[in-house]
N, C-alpha and C positions, 0 to 999 in steps of 0.2 A: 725457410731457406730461400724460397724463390722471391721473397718482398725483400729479405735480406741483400742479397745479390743485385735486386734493385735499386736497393740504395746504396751500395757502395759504389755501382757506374756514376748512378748520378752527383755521389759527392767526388768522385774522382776528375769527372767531367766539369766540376764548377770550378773544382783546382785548378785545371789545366785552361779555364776561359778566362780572356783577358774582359774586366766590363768593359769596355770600350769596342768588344768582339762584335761584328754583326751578328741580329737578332736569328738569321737565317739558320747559324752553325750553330747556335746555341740547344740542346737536347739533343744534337746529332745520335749521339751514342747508348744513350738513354733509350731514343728510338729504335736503335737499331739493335736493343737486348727485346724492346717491345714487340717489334716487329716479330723476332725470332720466338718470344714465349708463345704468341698468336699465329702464329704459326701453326707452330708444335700443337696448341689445342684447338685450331681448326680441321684438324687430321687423326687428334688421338682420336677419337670415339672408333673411326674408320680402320685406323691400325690394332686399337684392341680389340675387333670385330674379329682383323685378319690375323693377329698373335694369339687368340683363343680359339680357332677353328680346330684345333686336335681335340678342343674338349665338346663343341657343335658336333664334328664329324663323329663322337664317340655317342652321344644322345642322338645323335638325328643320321645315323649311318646311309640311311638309304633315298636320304634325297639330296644330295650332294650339296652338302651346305655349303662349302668352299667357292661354288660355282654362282649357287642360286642366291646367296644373303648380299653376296656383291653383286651379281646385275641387280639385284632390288635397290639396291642404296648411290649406285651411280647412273643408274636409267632414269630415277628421281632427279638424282643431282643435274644431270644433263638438260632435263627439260625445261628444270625450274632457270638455272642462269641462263639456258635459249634466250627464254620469256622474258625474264630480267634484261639481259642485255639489246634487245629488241626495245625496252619501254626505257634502257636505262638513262634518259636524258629526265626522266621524270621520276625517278626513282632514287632516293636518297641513303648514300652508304652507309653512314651511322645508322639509320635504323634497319637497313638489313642487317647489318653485323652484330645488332642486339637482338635482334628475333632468331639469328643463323645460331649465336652462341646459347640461346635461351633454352633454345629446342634440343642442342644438345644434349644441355644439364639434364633437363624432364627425357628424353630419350634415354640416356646413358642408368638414371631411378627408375623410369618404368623395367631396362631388362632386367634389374638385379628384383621387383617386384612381381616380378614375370616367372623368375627362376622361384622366388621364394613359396611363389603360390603354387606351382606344376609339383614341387621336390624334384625339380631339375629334369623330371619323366620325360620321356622323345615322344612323347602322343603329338599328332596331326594334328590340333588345336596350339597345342607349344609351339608349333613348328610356324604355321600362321600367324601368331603371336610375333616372333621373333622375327619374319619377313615385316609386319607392321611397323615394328619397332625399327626395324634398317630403311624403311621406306620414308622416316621421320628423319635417321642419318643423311640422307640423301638430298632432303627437304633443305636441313642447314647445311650443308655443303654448298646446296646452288646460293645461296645467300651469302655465307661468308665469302666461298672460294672468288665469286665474279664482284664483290663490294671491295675485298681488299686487295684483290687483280689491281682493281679502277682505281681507289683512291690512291696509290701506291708507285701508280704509272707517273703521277702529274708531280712524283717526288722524288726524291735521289734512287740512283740503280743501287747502292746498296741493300736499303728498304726491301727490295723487287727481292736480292740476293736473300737475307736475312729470312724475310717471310719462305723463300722459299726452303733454306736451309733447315728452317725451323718445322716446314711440313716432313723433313728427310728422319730431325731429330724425332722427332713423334713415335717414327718407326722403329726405330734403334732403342730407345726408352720404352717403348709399352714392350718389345720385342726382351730387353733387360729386366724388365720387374715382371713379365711374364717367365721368363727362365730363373729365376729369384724368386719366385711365388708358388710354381710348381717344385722348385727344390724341395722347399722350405713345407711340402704337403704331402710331397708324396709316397712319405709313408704310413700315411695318416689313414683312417677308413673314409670313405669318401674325398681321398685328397683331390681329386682332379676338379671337381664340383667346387667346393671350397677354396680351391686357388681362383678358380674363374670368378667366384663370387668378389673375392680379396681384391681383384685385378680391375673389378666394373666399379666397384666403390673406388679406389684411386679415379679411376679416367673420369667418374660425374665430380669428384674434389677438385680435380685439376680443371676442369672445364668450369665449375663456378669462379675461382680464379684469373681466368680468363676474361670472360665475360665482368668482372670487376675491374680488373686490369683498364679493358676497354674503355667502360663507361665512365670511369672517373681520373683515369692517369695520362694512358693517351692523348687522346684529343686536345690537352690542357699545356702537351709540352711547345716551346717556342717555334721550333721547328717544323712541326705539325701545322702551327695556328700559321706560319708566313707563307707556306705552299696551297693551304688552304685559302689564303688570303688573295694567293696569288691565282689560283684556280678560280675563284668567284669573281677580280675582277678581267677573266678571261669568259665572261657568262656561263659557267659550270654550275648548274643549279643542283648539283652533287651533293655539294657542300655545306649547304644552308643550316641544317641542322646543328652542324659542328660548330659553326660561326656562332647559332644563336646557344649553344650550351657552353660557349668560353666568353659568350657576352662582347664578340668583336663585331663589329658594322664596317660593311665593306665601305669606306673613302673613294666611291668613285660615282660619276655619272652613269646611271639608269641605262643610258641610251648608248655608254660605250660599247659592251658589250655586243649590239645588234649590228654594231659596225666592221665586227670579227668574221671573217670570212673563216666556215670549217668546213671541211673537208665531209661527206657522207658516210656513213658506215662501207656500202659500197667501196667507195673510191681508197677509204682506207685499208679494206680488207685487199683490196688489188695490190695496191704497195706492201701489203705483208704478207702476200699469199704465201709465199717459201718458208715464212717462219710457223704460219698454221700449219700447212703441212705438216713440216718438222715436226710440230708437237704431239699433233695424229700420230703419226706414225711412230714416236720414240714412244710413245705411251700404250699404242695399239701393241706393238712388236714387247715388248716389258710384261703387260699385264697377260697377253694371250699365254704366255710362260706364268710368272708368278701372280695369286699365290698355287692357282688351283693344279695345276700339270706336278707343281713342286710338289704339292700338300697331298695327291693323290696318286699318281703316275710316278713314282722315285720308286715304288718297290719295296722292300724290308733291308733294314740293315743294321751290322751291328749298333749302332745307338739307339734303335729300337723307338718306344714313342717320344726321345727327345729330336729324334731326326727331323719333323717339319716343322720344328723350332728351332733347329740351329741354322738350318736355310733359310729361314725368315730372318734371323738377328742378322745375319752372315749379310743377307742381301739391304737389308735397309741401312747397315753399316758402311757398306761401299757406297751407298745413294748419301748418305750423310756426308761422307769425306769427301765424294767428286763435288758438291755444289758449294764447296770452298775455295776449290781449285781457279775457277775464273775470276775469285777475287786478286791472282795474281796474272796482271798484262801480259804476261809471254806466253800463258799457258792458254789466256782465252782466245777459241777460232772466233774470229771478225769477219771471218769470209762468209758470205753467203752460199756461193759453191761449195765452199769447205764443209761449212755446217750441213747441207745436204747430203754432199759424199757420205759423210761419216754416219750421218742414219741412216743412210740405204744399207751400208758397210753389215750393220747391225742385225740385220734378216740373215747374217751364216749364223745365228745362234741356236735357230731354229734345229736345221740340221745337226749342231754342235748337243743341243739336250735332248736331241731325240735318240744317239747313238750313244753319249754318256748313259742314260739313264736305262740301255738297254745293256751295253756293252763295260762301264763303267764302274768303279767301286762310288765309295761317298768321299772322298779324296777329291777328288777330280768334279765329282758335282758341287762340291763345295764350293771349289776356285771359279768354278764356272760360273757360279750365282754370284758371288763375289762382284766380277768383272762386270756380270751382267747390272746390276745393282751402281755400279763404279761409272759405265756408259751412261745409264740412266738421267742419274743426275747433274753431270757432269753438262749434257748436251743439253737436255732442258732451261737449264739454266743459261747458258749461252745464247739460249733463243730469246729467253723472256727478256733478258739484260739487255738484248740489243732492240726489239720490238719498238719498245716506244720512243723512240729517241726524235727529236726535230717534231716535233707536234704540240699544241695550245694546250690547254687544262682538259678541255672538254673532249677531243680529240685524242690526247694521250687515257684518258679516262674509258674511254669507248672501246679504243685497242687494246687495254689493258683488260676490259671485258671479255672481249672477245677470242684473244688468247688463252685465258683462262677456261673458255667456251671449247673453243676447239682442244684442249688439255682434257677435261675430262672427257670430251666425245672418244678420243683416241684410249682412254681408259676403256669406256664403256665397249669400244668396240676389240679391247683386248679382250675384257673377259666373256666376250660373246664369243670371239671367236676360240676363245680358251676349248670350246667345249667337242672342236675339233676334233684336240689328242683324245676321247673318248670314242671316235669311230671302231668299230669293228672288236670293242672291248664287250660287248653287250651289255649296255647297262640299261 
């Protein structure tokens, strides 16, 4: 279905190009279904980590696995694109994103090898297992998340949109075949176990996929190969890989490039400091909320154990739909004060699910996750879109690192501070 759908963009797209089209526009569209599939499977492993925690939280009740499998898998992620983006003038994005997609696949087959050999038991050795196994998510995370930040930056802002739309879908889809899979189980003896199983063999399928996608369809399209072209002879030694696995040779003097005056990581982090922020902070304020306050702190209700899966669909839905929305001009904020306002705006949430979820039915937490989910993406995307704009190959490449940097930090320091809402509960 997914190579299917591939190929009808791209025959629709050759319909609609004139040959006489410049080289530039030619796979436009094509990339930007690619973009959005790589996406989607730079994030599934991470979202079906967070759409199966009812069945974690059921095996491993007492050491909070909502809390604990996610700082394991984004305190990794965090460090490794640090490191990365620090070296990244020497660090080549093709082959991050085939090591970042690689480790998925073998991550996503060790936990279903993980579950097969325990019989799914909560024993302290399972449990260390399955933090190893997230600590290997977190590994390709920092790999994929800051190599297709970079390469992405130095290319149309749709690209930037698409990838990132396509990390929203991820959540929505594992969030859908997980509520599809426990349907379809649980009436069965061991269904909850059995669905999870069902659920981890889909995301290692989808992520080999992926990782094919990349290595042999990507890189190869027109569009791809000119911005790339365009990025090496702007001295972006990003690229080089990409160039020599589609067999192009940069047409330029050696010594151009040293003639480019770029800007320092420094000096560029200055000029976008308000957009880092932003990213901290809409991702700090988001994740210190979901998934763990949602999946733990809601209380019982009648929907019973489908309730912290219909907050999770609920929420990764709204985050899907808003990072479509600045694809249309009138609705995207340009302001840079604006954009600030509106994430500070974001911390009444706090207060807003602290008093739903005491005083509250599931009505009302629902909508509230919804919007929360809706703000999310919406703002994010606004920031990333505007970030790299006016800057050289190498330079847009660095800030797109970097962004990406500051993105999961404000994750990582959500669900650290997630662990807040558990004061004075005794656990």
């Amino acid at each position: 279905m997914l190579l299917f759908s591939l190929w009808q963009v791209h025959w629709w797209e050759v319909a609609m190009t004139s040959n006489d089209e410049d080289v530039a526009i030619k796979g436009k569209y094509t990339a930007m279904f690619l973009c959005w599939v790589l996406g989607t499977g730079s994030l599934f492993p991470w979202n079906s980590l967070l759409t199966s925690l009812d069945y974690y939280n059921a095996i491993f009740p007492d050491y909070h696995p909502s809390r604990v499998l996610t700082i394991a898998v984004l305190s990794f992620a965090f460090g490794i694109i640090t490191i990365l983006t620090y070296y990244k003038a020497e660090m080549n994005n093709r082959l991050r994103n085939l090591i970042g997609f690689t480790i998925y696949v073998i991550g996503s087959v060790l936990v279903l090898v993980l579950n097969l050999a325990t019989s799914g038991n909560g024993s302290i050795g399972a449990y260390i297992g399955m933090c190893a196994i997230c600590v290997s998510f977190g590994v390709a995370e920092g790999f994929v998340q800051g190599a297709m930040g970079g390469d992405l930056s130095f290319m149309c802002q749709e690209f930037i949109q698409s990838f990132s739309a396509g990390g929203a879908a991820s959540g929505t889809l594992a969030s859908v075949l997980r509520l599809a899979i426990k349907a379809a189980f649980e009436n069965t003896k061991g269904g909850l176990r059995k669905g999870a199983l069902v659920f981890l063999a889909v995301t290692a399928f989808f992520d080999l996929v992926c990782l094919l996608l990349y290595a042999y369809v990507f890189i190869k399209l027109p569009i791809v190969k000119y911005y790339h072209l365009k990025a090496a002879a702007e001295a972006s030694k990003t690229v080089s890989i990409d160039l020599t696995a589609t067999q192009i040779q940069v047409q330029a003097n050696p010594s151009d490039g040293e003639d480019l005056e770029r800007l320092s990581n420094k000096q560029l982090l200055l000029k976008n400091i308000d957009y880092a922020i932003d990213l901290v902070l809409i991702f700090m304020l988001t994740y210190s909320i979901f998934p763990g306050f949602l999946v733990e702190d809601t209380g019982s209700h009648g929907l019973g154990s489908w309730y912290p899966l219909v907050l999770t669909t609920v929420f990764n839905l709204g985050d899907l739909v808003s990072r479509y929305l600045p694809l249309i001009n009138c609705l995207r904020i340009t302001s840079r004060r604006g954009l600030m306002v509106a994430t500070l705006a974001r911390f009444l949430f706090i207060p807003a699910f602290y008093y739903t979820a005491k005083y509250g039915d599931q009505g009302w937490m629902i909508m509230l996750t919804f919007i929360l989910g809706l703000t999310n993406g919406y703002l994010a995307v606004c920031a990333l879109m505007a970030a790299p704009k006016g800057y050289k190959g190498p330079e847009q490449n660095a800030l797109g690192n970097m962004m990406q940097t500051f993105l999961i930090g404000g994750v990582l320091a959500g669900v650290t501070f997630g662990w807040l809402w558990l004061i004075g509960k005794g656990w």
